[in-house]
ROSE-4610 file (N, C-alpha, C; in Angstrom, 1 decimal, always signed):
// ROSE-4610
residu = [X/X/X/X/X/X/X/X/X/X/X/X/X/X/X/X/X/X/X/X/X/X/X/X/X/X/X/X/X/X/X/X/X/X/X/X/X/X/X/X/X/X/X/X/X/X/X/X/X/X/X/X/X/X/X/X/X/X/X/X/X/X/X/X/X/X/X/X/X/X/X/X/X/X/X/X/X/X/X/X/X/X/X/X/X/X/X/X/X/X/X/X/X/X/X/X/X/X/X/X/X/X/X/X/X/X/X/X/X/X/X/X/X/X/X/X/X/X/X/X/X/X/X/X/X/X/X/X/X/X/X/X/X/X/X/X/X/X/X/X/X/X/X/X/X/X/X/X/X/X/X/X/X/X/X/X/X/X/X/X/X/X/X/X/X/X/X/X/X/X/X/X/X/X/X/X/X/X/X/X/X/X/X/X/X/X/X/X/X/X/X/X/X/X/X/X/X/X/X/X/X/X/X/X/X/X/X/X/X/X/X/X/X/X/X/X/X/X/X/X/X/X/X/X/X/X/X/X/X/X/X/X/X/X/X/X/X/X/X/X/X/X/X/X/X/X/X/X/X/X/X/X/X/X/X/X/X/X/X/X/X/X/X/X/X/X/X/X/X/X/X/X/X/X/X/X/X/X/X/X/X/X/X/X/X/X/X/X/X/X/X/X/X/X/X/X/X/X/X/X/X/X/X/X/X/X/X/X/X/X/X/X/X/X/X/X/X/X/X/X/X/X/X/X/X/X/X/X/X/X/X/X/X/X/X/X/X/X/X/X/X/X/X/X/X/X/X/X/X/X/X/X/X/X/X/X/X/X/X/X/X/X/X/X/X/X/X/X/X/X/X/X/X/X/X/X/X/X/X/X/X/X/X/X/X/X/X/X/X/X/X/X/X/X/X/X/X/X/X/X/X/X/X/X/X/X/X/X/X/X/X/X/X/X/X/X/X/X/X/X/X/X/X/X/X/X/X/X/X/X/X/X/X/X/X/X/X/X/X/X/X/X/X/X/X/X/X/X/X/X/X/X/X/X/X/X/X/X/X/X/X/X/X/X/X/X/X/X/X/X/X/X/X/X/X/X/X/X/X/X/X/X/X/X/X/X/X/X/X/X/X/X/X/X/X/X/X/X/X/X/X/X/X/X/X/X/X/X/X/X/X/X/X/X/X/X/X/X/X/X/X/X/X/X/X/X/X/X/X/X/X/X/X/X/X/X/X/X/X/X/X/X/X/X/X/X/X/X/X]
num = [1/1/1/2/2/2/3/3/3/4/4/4/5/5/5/6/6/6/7/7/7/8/8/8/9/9/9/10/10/10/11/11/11/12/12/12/13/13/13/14/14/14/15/15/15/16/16/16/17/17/17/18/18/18/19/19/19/20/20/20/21/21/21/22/22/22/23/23/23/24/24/24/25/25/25/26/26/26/27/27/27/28/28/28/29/29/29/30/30/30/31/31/31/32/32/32/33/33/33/34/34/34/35/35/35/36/36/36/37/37/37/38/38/38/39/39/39/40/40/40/41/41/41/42/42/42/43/43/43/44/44/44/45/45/45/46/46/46/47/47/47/48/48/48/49/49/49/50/50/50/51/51/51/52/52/52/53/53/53/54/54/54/55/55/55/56/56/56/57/57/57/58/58/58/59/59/59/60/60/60/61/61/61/62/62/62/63/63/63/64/64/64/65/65/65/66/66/66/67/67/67/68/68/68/69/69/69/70/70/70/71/71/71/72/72/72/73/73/73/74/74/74/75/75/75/76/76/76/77/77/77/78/78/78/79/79/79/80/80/80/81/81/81/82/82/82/83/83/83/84/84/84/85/85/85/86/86/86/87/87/87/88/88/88/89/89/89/90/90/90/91/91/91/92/92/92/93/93/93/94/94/94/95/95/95/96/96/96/97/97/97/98/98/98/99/99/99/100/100/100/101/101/101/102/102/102/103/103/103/104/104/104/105/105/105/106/106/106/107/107/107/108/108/108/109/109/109/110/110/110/111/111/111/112/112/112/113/113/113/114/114/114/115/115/115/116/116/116/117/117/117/118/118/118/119/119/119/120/120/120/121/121/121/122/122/122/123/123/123/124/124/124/125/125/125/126/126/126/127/127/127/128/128/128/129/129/129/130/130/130/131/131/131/132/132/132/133/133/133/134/134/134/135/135/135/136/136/136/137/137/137/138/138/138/139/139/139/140/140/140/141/141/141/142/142/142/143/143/143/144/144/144/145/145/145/146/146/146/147/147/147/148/148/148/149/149/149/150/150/150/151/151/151/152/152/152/153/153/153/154/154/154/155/155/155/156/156/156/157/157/157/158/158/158/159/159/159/160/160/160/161/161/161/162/162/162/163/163/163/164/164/164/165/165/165/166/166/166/167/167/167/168/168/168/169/169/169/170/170/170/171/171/171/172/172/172/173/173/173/174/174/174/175/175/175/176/176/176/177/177/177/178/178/178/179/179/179/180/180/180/181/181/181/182/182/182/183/183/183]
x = [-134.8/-133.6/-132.7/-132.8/-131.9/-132.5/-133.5/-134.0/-133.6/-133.2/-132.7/-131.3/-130.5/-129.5/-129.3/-130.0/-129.6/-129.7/-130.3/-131.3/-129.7/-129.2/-127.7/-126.4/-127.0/-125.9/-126.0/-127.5/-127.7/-126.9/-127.7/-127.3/-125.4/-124.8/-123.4/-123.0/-123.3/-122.7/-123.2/-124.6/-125.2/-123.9/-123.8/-122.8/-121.5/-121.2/-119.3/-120.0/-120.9/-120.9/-120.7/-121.3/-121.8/-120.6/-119.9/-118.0/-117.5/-117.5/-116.6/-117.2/-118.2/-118.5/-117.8/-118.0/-117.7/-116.1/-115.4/-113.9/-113.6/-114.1/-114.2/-114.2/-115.5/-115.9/-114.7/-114.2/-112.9/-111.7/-111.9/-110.3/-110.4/-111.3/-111.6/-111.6/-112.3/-112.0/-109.9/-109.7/-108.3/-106.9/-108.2/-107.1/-107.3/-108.6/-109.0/-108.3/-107.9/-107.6/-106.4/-106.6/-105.3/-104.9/-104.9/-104.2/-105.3/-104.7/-103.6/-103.4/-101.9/-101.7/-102.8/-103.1/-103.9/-105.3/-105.8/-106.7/-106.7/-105.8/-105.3/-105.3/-104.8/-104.6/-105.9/-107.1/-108.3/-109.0/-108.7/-109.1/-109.0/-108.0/-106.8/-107.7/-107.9/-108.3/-110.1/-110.2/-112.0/-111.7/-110.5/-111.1/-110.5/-109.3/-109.2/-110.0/-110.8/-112.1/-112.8/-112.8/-113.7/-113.1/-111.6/-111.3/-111.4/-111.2/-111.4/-112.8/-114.0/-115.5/-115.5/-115.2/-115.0/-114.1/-113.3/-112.2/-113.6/-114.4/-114.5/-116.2/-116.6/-117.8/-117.4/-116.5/-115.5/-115.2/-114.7/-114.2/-116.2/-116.8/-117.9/-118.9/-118.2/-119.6/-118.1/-117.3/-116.0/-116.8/-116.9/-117.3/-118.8/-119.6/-121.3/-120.9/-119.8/-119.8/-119.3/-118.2/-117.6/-118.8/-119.9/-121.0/-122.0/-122.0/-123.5/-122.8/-124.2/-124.2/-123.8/-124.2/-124.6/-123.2/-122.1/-121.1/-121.4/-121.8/-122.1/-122.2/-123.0/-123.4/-122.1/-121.4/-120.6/-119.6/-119.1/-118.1/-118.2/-119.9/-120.2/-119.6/-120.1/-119.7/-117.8/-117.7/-116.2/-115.8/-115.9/-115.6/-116.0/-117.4/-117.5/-116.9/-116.2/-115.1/-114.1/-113.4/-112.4/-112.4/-113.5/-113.3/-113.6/-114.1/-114.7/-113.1/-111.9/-110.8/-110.3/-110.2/-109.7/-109.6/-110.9/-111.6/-110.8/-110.8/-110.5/-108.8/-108.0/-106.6/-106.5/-107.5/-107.0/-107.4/-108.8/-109.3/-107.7/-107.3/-106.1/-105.0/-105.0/-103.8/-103.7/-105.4/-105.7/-105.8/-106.1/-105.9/-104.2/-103.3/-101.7/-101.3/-101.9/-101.6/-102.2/-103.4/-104.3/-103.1/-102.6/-102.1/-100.9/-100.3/-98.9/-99.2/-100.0/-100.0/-100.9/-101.4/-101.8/-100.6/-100.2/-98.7/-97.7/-97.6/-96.5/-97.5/-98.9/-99.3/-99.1/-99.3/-99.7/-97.6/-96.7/-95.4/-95.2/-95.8/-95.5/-95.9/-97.6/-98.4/-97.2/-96.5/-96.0/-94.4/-94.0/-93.1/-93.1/-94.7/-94.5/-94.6/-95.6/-96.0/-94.7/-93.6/-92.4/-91.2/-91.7/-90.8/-92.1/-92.9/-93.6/-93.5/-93.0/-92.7/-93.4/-94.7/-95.4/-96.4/-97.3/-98.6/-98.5/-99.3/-99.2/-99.0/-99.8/-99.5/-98.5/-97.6/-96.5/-95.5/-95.4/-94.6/-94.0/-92.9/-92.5/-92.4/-93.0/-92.7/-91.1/-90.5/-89.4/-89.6/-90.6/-90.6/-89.6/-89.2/-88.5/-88.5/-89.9/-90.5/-89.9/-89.8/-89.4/-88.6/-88.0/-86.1/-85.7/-86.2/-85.3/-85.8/-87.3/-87.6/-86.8/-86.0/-85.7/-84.0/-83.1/-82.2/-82.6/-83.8/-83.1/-83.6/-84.1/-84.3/-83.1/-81.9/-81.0/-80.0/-80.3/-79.1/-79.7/-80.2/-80.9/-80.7/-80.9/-79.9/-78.8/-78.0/-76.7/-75.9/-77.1/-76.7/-77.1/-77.8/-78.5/-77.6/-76.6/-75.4/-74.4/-74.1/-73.2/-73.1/-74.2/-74.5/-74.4/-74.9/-74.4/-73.1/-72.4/-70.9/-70.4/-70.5/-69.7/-70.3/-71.3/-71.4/-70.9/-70.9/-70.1/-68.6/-67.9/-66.8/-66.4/-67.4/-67.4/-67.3/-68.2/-68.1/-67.1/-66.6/-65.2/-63.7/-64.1/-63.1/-63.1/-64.4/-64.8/-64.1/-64.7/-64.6/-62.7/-62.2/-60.9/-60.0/-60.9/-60.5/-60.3/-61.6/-62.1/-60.7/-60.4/-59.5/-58.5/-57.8/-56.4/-56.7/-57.4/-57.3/-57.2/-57.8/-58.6/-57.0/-56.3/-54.9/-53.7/-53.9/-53.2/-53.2/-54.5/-54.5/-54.1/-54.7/-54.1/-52.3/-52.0/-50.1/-49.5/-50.5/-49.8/-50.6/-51.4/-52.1/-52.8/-52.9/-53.6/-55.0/-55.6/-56.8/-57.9/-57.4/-58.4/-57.8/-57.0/-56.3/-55.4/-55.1/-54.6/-52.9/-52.0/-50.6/-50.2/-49.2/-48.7/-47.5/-47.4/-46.5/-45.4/-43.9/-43.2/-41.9/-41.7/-41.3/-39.7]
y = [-50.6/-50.9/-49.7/-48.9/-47.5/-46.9/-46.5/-45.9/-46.5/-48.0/-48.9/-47.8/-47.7/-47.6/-46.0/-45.7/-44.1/-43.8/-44.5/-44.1/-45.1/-45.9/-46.5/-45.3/-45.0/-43.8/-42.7/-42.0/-40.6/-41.1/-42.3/-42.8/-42.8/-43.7/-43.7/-42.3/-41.0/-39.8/-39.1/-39.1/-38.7/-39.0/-40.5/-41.3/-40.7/-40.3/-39.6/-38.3/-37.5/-35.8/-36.2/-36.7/-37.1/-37.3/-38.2/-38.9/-37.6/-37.0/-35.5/-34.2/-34.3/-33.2/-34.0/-34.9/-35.9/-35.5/-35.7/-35.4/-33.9/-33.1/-32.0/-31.6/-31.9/-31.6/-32.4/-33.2/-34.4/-33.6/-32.8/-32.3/-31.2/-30.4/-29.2/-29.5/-30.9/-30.7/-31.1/-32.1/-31.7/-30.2/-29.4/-28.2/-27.9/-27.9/-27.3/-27.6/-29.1/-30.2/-29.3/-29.6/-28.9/-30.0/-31.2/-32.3/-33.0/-34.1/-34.3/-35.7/-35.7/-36.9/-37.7/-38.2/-39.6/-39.0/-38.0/-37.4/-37.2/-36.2/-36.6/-38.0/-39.1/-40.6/-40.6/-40.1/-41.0/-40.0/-39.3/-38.1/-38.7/-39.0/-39.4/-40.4/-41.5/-42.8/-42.8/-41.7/-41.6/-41.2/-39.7/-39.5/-40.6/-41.7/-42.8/-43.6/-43.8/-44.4/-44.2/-42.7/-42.1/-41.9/-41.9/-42.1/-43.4/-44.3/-46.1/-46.1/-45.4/-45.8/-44.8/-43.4/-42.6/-42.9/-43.6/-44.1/-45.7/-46.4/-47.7/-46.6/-46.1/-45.4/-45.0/-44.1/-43.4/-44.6/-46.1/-47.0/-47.6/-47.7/-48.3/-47.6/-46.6/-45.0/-44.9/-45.2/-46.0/-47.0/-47.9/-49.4/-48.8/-48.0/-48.0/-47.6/-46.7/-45.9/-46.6/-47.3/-48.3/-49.3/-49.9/-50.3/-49.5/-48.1/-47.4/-48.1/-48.3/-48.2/-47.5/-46.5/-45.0/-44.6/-43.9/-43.3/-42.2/-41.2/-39.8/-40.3/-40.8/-41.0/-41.8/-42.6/-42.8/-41.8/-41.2/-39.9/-38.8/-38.7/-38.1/-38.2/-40.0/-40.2/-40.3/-41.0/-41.1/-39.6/-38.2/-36.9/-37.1/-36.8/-37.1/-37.8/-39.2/-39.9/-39.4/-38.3/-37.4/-36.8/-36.1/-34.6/-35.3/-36.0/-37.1/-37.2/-37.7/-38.3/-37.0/-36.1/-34.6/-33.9/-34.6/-33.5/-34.3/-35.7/-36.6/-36.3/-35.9/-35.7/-34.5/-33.5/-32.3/-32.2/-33.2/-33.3/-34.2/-34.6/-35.5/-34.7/-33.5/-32.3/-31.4/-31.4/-30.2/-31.3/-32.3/-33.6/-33.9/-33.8/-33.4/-32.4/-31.4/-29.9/-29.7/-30.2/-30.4/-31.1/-31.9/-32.9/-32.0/-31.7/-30.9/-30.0/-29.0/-27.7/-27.9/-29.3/-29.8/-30.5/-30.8/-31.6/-30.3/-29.7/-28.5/-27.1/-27.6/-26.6/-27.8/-28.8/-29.3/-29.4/-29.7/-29.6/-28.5/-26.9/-26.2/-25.8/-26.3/-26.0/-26.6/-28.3/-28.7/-28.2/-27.7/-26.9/-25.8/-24.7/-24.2/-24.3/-25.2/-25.9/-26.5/-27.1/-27.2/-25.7/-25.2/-23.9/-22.5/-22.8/-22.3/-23.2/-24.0/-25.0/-26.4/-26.2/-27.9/-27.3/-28.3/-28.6/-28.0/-27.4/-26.7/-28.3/-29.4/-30.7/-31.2/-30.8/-31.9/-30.7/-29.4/-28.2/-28.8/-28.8/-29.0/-27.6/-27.5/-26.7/-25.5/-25.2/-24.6/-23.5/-23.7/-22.9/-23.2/-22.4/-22.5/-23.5/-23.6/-24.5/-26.2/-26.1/-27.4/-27.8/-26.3/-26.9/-27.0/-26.7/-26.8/-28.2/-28.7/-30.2/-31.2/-31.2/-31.7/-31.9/-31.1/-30.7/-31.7/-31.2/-31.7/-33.5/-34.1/-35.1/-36.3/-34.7/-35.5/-35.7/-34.8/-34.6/-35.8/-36.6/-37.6/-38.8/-38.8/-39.9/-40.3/-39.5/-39.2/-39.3/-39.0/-39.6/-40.8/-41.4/-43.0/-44.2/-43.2/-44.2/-44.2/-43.1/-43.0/-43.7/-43.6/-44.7/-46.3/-46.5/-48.1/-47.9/-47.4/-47.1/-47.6/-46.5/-46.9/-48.4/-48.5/-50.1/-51.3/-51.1/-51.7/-52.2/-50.7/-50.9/-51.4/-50.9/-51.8/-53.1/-53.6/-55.4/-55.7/-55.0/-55.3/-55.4/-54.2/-54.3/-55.9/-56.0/-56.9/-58.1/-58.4/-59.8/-60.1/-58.5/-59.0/-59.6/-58.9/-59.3/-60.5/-61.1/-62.7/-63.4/-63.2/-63.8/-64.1/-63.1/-62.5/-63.3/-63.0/-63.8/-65.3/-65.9/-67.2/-67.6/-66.9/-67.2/-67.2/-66.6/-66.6/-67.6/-67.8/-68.8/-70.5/-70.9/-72.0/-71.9/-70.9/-70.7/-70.9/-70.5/-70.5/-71.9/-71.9/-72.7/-73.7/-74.3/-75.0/-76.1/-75.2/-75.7/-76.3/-76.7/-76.8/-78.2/-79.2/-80.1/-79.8/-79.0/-78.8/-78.9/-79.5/-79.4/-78.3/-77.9/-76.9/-76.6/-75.2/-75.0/-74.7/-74.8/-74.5/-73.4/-72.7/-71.7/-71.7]
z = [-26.0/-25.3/-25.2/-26.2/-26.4/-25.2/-24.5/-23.5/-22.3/-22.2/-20.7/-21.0/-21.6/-22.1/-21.5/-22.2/-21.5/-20.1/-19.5/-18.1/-17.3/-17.7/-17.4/-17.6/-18.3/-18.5/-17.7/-17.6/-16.8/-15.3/-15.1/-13.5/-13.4/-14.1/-14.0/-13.9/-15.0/-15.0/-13.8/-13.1/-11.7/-10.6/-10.9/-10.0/-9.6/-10.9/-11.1/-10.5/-10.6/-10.4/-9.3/-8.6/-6.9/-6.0/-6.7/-6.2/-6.3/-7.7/-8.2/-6.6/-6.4/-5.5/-4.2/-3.7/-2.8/-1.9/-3.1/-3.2/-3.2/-3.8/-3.5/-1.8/-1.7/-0.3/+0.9/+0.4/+1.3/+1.4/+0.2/-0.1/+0.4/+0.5/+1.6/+3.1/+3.6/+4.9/+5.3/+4.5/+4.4/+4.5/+3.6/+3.6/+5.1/+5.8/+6.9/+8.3/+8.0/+9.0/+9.5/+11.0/+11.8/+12.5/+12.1/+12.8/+14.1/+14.7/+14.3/+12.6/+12.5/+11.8/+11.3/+12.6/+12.7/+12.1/+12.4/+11.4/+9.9/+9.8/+8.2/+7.4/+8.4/+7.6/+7.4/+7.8/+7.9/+7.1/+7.0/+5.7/+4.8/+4.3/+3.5/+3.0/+3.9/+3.3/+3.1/+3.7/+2.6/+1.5/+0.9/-0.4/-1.3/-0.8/-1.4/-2.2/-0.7/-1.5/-2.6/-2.4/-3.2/-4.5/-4.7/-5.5/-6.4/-5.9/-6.2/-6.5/-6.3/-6.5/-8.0/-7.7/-9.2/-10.5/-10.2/-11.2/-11.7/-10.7/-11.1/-12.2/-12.0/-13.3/-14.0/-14.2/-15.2/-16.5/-15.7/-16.7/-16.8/-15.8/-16.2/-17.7/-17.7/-18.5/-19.9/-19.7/-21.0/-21.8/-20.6/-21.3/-22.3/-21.5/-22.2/-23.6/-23.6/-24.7/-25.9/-25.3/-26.9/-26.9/-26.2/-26.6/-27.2/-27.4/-28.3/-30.0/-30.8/-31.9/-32.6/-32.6/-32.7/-32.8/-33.3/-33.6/-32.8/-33.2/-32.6/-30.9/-30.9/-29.5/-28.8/-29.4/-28.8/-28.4/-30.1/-29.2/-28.4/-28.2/-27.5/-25.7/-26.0/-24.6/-24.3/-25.1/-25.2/-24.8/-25.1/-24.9/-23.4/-22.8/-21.8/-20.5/-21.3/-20.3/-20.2/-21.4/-21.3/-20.5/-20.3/-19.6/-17.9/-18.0/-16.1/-16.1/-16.7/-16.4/-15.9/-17.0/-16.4/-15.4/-15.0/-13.0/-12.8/-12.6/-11.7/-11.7/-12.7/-12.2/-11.8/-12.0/-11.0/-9.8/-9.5/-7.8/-7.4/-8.0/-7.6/-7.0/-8.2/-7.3/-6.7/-7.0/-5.3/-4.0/-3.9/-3.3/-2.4/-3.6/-3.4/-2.6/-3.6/-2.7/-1.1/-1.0/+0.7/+1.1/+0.7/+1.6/+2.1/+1.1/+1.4/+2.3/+2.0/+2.9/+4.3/+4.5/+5.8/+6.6/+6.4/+6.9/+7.3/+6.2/+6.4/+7.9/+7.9/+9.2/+10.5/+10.5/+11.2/+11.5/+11.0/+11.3/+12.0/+11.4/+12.0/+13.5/+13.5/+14.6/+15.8/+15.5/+16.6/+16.9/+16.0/+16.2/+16.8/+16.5/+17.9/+18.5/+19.3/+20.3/+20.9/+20.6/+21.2/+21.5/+20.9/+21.0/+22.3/+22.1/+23.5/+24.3/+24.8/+26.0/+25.9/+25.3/+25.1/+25.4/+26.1/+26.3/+27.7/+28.1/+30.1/+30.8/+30.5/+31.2/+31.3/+30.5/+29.9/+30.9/+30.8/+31.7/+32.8/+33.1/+34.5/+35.0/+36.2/+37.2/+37.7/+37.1/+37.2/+38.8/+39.9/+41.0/+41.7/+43.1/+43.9/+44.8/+45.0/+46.0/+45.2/+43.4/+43.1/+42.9/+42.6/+42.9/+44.3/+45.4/+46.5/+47.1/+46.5/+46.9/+46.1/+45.0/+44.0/+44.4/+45.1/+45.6/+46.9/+47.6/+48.7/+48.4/+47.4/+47.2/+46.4/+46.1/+45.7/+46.7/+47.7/+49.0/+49.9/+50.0/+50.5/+49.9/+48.7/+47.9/+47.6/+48.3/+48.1/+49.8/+50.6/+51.8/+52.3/+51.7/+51.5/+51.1/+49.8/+49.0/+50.4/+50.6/+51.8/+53.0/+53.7/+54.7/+54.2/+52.8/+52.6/+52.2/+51.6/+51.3/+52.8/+54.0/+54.8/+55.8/+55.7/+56.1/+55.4/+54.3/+53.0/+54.3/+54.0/+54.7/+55.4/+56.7/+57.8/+57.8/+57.2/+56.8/+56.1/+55.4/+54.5/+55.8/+56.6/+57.8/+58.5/+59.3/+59.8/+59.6/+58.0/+57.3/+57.3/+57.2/+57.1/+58.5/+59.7/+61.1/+61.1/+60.8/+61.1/+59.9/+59.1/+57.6/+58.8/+59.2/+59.5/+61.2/+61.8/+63.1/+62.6/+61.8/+61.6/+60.9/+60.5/+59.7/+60.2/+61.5/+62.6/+63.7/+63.7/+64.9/+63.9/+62.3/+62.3/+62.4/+61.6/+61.7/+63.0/+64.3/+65.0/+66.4/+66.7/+67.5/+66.7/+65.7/+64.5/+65.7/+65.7/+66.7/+65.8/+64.4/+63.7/+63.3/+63.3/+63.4/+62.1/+61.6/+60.0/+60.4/+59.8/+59.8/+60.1/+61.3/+61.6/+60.1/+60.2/+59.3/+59.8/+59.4/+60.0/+59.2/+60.0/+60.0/+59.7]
């Protein structure tokens, strides 16, 4: 049974090197990452994983150990689970640090990228040709308001003709059968 036992063990510790290189290799394409964001999130959430799968052998290759018989053999492993915990909080802060110094390029990359003007697609045209079509597209809307402005008027003239005649004629001819008013 001591031999099932070990061959449980080699595998679990195989398991953690494997996650331990894993994260490594996660946390380098991170430093590397030039964005964007939405990249990083997904970086991000593999070496997660990889964290959650190495943290669950670490306690699994814990447990084997407070199960050996064997004293020696236990603190052996017990040391073992020590030193697995130890990578695992420094892949943690070179993990931190990737994160930081990817964010702080990728902040800067778009900072210049707004301070050189943007993206050539996103560029408006500042030519002659587009200010003077731009201009004359405002001088056209502005003589568009104009023309309804003064028809506006006109009907406002109009409507007051018809008031003032129509107010006139009951006061004075009441052709509408309405009581004469008198004066």
């Amino acid at each position: 049974m001591a031999a099932a036992g070990d061959v449980l063990v080699r595998v679990c510790n195989q398991e953690i090197v494997k996650f331990d290189l894993e994260i490594k290799a996660a946390v380098q394409d991170i430093r590397d990452c030039m964005g964007p964001i939405s990249t990083l999130t997904e970086l991000n959430a593999n070496v997660k994983e990889k964290f959650q799968h190495l943290r669950l052998r670490i306690q699994e290759l814990e447990q084997m150990a407070k199960e050996q018989d064997k004293e020696s053999e236990k603190q052996v492993l017990l040391q073992e689970v020590e030193n697995h915990k130890k990578q695992m909080l420094s892949n943690q802060t070179a993990w931190r640090k990737a994160n930081l110094a990817c964010k702080i390029a990728i902040d800067n990359a778009e900072k210049d990228e707004l301070l050189r003007g943007g993206d050539p697609l996103r560029q408006r045209k500042t030519t002659k040709e587009s200010l003077a079509e731009g201009a004359s597209n405002i001088t056209e809307s502005l003589m568009g308001i104009s023309r309804l402005m003064s028809q506006q008027v006109r009907q406002s003239e109009e409507t007051m003709q018809t008031l003032a005649c129509s107010l006139l004629t009951d006061l004075g001819g009441n052709p509408r059968g309405q009581k004469q008013i008198k004066a």
